[in-house]
C-alpha positions, 0 to 999 in steps of 0.5 A, a space after each residue: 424356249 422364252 423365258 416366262 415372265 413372273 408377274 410383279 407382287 404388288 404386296 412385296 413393293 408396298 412393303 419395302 415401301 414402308 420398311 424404307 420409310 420405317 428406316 428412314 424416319 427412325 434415322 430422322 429421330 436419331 438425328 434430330 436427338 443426337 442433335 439435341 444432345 450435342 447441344 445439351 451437352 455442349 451447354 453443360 460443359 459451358 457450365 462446368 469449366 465455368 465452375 472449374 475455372 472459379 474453384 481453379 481461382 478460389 485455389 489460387 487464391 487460398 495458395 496466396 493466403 496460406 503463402 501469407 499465413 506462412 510468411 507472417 508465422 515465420 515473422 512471429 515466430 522470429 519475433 518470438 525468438 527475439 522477444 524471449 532473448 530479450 526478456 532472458 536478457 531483462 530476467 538477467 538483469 533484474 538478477 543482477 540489481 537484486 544481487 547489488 542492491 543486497 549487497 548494498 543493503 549489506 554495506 549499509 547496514 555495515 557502515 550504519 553499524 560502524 557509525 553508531 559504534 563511532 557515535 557511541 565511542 565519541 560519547 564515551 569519550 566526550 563523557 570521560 573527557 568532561 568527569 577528568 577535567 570537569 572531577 566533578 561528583 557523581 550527583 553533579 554529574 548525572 545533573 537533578 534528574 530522578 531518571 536517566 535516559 540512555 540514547 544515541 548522542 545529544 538529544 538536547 536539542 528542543 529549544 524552546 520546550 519548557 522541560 519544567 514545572 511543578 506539577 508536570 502532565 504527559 499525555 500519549 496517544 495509544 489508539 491504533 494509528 500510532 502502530 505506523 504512520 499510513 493507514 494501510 500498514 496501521 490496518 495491516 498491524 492492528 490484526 497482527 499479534 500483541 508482540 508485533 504491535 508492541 515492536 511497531 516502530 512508530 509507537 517505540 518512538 512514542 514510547 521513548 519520547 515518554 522516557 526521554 520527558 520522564 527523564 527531565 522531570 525535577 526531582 522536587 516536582 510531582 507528575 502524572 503519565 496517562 495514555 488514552 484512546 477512547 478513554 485516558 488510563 494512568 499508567 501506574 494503577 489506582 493513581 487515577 486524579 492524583 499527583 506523583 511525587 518524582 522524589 527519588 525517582 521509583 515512580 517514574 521507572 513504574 510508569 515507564 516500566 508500565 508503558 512497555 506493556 501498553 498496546 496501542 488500540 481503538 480510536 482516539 478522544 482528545 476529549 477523554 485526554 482533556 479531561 484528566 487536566 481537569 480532573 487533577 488537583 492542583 491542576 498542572 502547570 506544563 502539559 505535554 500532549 503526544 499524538 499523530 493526528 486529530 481525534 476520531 472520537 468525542 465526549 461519546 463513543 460511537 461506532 462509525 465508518 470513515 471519519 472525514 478531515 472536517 468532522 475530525 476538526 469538529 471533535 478538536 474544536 470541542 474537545 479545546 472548550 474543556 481545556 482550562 486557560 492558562 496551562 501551557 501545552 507543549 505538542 509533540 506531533 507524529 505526522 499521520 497518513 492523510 490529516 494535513 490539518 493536524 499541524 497546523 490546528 496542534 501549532 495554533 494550540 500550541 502557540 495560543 497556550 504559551 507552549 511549543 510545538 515539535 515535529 521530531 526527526 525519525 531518529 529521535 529520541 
């Protein structure tokens, strides 16, 4: 029996006409993203080892450097280690320079000592030698001086100072400069304490050299001590304007006696000082004027500042008009920081009165 034939579904082929077409359009859109993603990415990952490959430098780079930074801290760190052997080398030998210079100054003060004892005994000795040979009396030995000075070795060696005269004047600079002789330690001393002002080695000097004059002064004349500042005091009270007689010498111990408690103090008028020649009657005949400097104050006090080297030449120039003529003045100077014209405006003085002028050493009297 034949086989009857089915008949064909139109419907059945239009529908796997379009599932076919379905598929193959989703395969299509499948292709064309994949495509455009492969691209997408392939252009990403451009950019990323782009980016990888400048850190991968930067890292290099920073490797090079810290390699740098290590290499410079062990050679600092050497450096170092040098520069500390060498500054304990150095602080080792600083000790050491310590160490000698204080025995240095051990020795010196030693050998300084041992020579003044050497100088003491040669004076003793030549002192002795001369009362046997000489069996001379005791007056005759001690010479006409009411006062006696006691020092290391002779100190009879200003020649040309005229030591005489029948009425002698002595006039000592007590302002403050004459605590030390730069201005910063004589600003540092005049705040210190009254003892340590009156042990200055500048005015022991000054002090001294007083005694020493005292010490010349004739026993048959009279005299007179003053110390001034801004003003001129007599160092024996009440005796202001008038003479002392040396006779046998009581009043010269009170004056010296009274200038050990004298502190120097204030600024310095060579004008107060000038005035006590003119106020003594008779006036004197010999001066001696002991000063470190020219003055810093005139006929009136006034309170200033800093007083320059041609103001300070001014007030000595006008302190001089007051100055009678004719009396010799003998200058015993003291240099003092900063007034290099004291010299030689105090050698003019000198010289133009008939009277000398010393510097003395350090050492003297």
């Amino acid at each position: 029996m034949a086989r009857r034939k089915r008949p064909i579904n139109v419907f059945n082929l239009a529908f796997l006409d379009v599932m076919s077409c379905g598929f193959g359009a989703v395969i299509l859109v499948f292709l064309i993203i994949n495509h455009s993603t492969e691209r997408n990415k392939a252009e990403v990952n451009v950019e990323l080892l782009s980016e990888v490959e400048r850190i991968e430098e930067q890292i290099l780079e920073g490797d090079e450097y810290l390699v740098q930074v290590k290499n410079t801290v062990r050679i600092l760190q050497r450096k170092n280690t040098a520069t500390d052997g060498l500054a304990d080398t150095v602080d080792e030998n600083l000790q050491r320079i310590r160490v000698e210079l204080a025995r240095l100054d051990q020795d010196s003060l030693a050998a300084e000592d041992s020579i003044n004892k050497l100088k003491l005994d040669l004076q003793a000795q030549e002192e002795e030698r001369r009362r046997l040979e000489g069996g001379v009396e005791e007056g005759e030995r001690k010479g006409d001086n009411v006062r006696s000075f006691i020092g290391e070795g002779n100190r009879q060696y200003l020649t040309g100072m005229q030591m005489g005269g029948q009425r002698v004047l002595i006039l000592l600079d007590a302002s403050a400069s004459m605590l030390d002789e730069t201005i910063v330690n004589v600003i540092r001393r005049r705040n210190m304490r009254t003892e340590q002002k009156l042990a200055a080695r500048k005015w022991r000097r000054a002090v001294r050299t007083v005694d020493w004059l005292a010490a010349q002064i004739p026993p048959g004349s009279q005299f007179q001590i003053y110390t001034f500042n801004t003003a001129a005091t007599p160092l024996i009270e009440g005796t202001r304007g008038r003479w002392l007689a040396a006779g046998d010498g009581n009043d010269l111990n009170r004056a010296v006696e009274s200038l050990g408690r004298v502190v120097p103090e204030k600024g310095t008028s060579l004008y107060a000082a000038f005035q006590v020649v003119n106020s003594l009657s008779p006036r004197p005949d010999n001066v001696f004027l002991l000063v470190d400097g020219l003055p810093t104050q005139g006929e009136s006090i006034k309170k200033q500042g800093v007083v320059t080297g041609r103001q300070r030449e001014r007030l000595f120039r006008r302190a001089l008009r007051i100055l009678p003529a004719n009396i010799p003045v003998n200058i015993i100077l003291f240099p003092m920081e900063g007034d290099p014209a004291a010299a030689s405006e105090y050698w003019q003085l000198a010289q133009a009165t008939s009277g000398s002028f010393l510097s003395p050493s350090r050492d003297w009297p």
